[in-house]
C-alpha positions in Angstrom: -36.6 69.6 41.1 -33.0 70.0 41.8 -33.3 66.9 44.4 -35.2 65.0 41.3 -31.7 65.7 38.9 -29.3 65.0 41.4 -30.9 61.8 42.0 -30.5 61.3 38.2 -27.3 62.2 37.6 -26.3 59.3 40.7 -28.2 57.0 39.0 -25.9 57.8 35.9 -22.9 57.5 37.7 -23.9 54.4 39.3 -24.5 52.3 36.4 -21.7 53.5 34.2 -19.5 52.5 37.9 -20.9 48.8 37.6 -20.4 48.8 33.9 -17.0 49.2 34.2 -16.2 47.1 36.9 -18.4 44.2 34.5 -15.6 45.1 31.8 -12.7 45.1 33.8 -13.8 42.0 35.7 -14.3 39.8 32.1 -11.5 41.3 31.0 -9.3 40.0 33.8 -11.0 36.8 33.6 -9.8 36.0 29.7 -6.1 37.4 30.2 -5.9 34.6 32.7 -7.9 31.8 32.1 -4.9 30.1 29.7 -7.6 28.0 28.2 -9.4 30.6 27.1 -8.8 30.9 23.3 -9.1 34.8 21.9 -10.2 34.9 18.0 -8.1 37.1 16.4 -8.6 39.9 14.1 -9.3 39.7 10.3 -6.5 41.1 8.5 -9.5 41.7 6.5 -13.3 41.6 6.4 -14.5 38.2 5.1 -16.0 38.4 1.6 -19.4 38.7 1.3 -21.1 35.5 -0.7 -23.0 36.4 -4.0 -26.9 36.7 -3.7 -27.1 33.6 -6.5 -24.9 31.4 -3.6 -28.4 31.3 -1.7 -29.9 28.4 -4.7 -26.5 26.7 -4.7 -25.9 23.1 -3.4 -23.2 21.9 -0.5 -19.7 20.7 -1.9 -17.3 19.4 0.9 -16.7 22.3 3.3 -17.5 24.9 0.7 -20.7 26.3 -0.9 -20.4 25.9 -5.0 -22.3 26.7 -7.6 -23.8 23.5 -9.9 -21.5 24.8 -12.8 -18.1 25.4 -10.7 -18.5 22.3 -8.9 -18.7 20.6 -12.1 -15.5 22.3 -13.2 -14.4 21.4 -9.7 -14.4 18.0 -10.1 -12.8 18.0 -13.7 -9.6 20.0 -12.1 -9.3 17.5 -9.5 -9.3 14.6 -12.0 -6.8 16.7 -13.9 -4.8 17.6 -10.4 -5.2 14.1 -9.3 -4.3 12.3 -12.7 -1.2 14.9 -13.2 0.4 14.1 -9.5 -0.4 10.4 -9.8 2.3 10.7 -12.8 5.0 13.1 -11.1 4.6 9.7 -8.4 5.0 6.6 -10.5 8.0 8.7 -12.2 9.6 9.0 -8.8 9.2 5.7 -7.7 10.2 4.2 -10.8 13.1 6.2 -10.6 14.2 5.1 -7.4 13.3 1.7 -8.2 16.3 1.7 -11.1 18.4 3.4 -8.7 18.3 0.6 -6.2 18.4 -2.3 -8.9 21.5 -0.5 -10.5 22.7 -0.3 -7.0 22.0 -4.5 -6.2 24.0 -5.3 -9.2 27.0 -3.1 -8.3 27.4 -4.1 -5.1 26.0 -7.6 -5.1 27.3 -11.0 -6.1 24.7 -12.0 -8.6 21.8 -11.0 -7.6 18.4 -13.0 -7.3 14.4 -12.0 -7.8 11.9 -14.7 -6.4 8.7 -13.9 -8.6 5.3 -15.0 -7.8 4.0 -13.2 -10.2 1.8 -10.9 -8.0 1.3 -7.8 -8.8 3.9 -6.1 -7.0 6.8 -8.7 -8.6 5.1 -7.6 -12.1 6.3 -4.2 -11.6 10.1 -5.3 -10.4 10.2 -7.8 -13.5 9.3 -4.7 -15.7 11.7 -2.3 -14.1 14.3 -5.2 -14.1 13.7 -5.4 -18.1 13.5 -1.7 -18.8 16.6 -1.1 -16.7 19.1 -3.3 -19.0 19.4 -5.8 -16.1 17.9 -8.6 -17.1 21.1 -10.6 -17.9 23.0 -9.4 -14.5 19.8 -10.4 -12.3 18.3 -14.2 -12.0 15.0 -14.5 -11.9 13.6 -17.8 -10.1 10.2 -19.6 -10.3 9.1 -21.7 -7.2 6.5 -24.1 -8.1 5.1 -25.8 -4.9 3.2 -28.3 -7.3 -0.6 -26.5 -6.0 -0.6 -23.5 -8.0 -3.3 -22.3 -10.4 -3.6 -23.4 -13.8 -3.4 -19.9 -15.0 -0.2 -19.1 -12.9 2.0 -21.4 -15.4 0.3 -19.5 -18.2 1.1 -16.4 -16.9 4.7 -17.5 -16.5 5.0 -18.5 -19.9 3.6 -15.5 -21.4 5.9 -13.3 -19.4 8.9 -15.2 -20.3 8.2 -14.5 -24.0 7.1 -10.6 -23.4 10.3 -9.7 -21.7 12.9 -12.5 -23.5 14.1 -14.4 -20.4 14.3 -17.7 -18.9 13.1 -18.4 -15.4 14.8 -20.6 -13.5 12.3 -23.2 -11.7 12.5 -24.9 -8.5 10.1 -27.5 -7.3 9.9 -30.1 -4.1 12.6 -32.4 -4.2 12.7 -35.5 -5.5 9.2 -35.1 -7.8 8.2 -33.6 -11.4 4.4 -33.4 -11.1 1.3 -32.7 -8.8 1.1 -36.7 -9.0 4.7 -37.4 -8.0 4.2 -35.2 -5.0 1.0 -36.8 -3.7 2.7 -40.0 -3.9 5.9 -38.8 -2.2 4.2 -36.1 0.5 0.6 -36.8 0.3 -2.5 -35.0 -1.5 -3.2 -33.4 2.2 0.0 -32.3 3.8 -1.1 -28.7 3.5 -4.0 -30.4 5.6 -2.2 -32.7 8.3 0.9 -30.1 8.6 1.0 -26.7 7.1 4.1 -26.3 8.1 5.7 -29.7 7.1 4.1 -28.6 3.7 5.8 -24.7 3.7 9.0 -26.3 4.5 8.8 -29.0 1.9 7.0 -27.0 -1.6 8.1 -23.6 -0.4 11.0 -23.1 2.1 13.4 -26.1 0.8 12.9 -25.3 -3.0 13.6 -21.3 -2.6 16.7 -22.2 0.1 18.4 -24.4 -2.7 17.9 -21.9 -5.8 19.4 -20.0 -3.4 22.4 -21.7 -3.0 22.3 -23.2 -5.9 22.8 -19.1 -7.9 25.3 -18.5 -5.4 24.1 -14.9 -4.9 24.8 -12.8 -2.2 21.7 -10.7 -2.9 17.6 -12.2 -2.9 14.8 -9.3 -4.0 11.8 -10.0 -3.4 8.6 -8.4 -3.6 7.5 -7.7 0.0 6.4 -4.5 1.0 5.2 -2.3 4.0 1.2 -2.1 3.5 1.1 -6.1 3.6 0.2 -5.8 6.7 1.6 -5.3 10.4 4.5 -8.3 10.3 5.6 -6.2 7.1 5.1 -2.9 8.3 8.6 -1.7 9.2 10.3 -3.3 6.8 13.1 -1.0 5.2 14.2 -1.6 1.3 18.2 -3.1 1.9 17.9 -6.1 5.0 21.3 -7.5 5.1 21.5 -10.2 2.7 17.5 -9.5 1.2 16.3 -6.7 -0.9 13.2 -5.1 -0.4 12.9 -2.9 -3.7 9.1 -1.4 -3.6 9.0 -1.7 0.1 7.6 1.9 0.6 5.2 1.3 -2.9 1.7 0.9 -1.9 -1.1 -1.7 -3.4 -2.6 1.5 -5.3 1.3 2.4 -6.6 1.5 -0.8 -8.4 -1.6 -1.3 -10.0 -1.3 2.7 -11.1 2.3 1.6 -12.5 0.6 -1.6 -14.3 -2.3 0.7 -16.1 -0.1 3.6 -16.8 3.1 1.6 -18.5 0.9 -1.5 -19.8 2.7 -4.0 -17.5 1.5 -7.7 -18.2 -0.4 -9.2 -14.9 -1.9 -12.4 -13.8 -5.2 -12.7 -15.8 -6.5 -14.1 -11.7 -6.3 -10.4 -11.3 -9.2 -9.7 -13.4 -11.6 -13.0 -11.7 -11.5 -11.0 -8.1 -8.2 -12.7 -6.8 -5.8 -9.5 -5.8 -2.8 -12.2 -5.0 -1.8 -15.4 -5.9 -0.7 -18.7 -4.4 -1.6 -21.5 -4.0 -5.2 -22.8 -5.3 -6.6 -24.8 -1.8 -5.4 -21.3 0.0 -6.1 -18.3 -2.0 -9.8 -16.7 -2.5 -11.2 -14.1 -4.1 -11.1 -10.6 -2.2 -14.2 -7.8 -2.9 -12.1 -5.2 -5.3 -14.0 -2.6 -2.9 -11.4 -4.0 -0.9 -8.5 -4.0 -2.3 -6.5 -1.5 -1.5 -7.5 -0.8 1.8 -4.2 -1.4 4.0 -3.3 -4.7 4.4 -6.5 -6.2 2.2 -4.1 -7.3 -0.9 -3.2 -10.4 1.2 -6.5 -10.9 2.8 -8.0 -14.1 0.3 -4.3 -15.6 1.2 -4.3 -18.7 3.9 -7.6 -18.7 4.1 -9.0 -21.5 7.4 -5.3 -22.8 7.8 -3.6 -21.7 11.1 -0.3 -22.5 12.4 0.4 -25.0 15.1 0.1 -22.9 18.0 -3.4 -21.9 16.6 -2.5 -18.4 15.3 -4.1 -17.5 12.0 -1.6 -17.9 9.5 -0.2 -14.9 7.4 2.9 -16.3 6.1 4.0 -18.7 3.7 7.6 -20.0 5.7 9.5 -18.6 2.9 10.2 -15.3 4.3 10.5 -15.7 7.7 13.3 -18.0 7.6 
């Protein structure tokens, strides 16, 4: 009997031995294995859900009730609506900061409007800023623009009180005069013979012709990648809602009743000219770069690229 307990008691001994040395052996192996991640301790215990979370349905990340996820969703719209507003306030802000700031340190300055979206919201700030009369606001009407485009021009001239100054092709007075002077299908034979002549030469002499030392424009960042870095001041060219998104200005337009192209509403999220410019899905539209997506559409410049730019602002 007392050979039967001794062997017992070794037995013990032996496996509380190679417990130990299992213990001590993991343990070395996590203080140095640096990859080895240790969860650390709960300040305190996680909450335990309620018994009426087990006929609830999946929300996101979290588990919510039918009733709190419809309350959910109203203090997001709430959150969501609230912050939208604190934004547009800032950046409308900032916008009249920089216009102020064009017209103090600027000789005459001069906005280009194409009367996109984006140029709706810097001819509204322009108005509600006091500037009208200290800025210049030009027109350039390459003789192939929409129908609705002159309308729009008309109607704005009369909401805010101003006169735009318009520039056309040289030498011609209607889409007839043109034909006969540059031909119905220059845009077809030589894009860029056609920039140069209804775009780049029109905006270059109401340029000159205003004598400013200042020329805003509507381009901005989420364009797309040739725009992507651009910064708000560039030398002798303004940039005012350079950092504004797609999203920002047509938030602006609903929330301070801003006129806009009526094009806007027929699918077409920019404008230009009519043989160029298709309608864009408005699923689309304000994914990054997708505002300018209907623009140039099948024309490519001569070294076969696909073209992205008009020729006005990349001279």
């Amino acid at each position: 009997a007392g050979e039967g307990s001794c062997l017992r008691v070794c037995g013990m001994l032996l496996r509380a031995l190679l417990g130990a040395v299992i213990v001590a052996t993991a343990t070395s192996f996590a203080l140095n294995a640096p990859h080895v991640a240790l969860a650390p301790r709960l300040a305190t215990p996680p909450r335990t859900l309620p018994r009426q979370a087990c006929s609830t349905r999946r929300s996101g990340l979290l588990m919510t009730t039918g009733k709190n996820l419809e309350r959910g969703k109203e203090m997001a719209v709430k959150l969501n609506k609230e912050g939208t507003e604190q934004r547009l306030n800032m950046l409308e802000a900032q916008l009249i900061r920089d216009l102020e700031e064009a017209v103090k340190t600027y000789h005459d300055p001069v906005f280009t409007t194409a009367l996109i979206a984006g140029d709706d919201v810097i001819l509204h700030v322009i108005h509600k800023a006091g500037l009208l009369d200290k800025i210049k606001v030009i027109f350039i009407d390459t003789m192939h623009l929409f129908p609705e485009t002159y309308d729009f021009l008309d109607r704005v001239e009369k909401h805010y009180g101003f006169k735009a100054k318009v520039y056309k092709p040289s030498g011609v007075e209607t889409k007839d005069e043109f034909d006969e002077k540059y031909s119905d299908d220059l845009f077809v034979e030589d894009v860029e013979e056609y920039d140069k002549v209804a775009k780049v030469e029109p905006l270059l002499r109401g340029l000159k012709e205003s004598g400013t030392w200042l020329w805003i424009n509507g381009r901005r960042r989420d364009h797309g990648f040739e725009r992507a870095a651009i910064q708000v001041w560039e030398d002798d060219k303004m940039n005012p809602i350079a950092y504004w998104s797609f999203q920002d200005c047509w938030d602006y337009i609903r929330a301070r009743g801003v006129p806009y192209h009526s094009l806007h509403d027929e699918g077409y999220p920019s404008l230009g000219d009519m043989h160029s410019t298709l309608r864009v899905d408005k699923d689309k539209w304000f994914l990054h770069g997708m505002e300018r997506a209907g623009r140039f559409q099948n024309i490519q410049n001569k070294d076969g690229s696909d073209k992205t730019e008009c020729g006005i602002h990349t001279i």
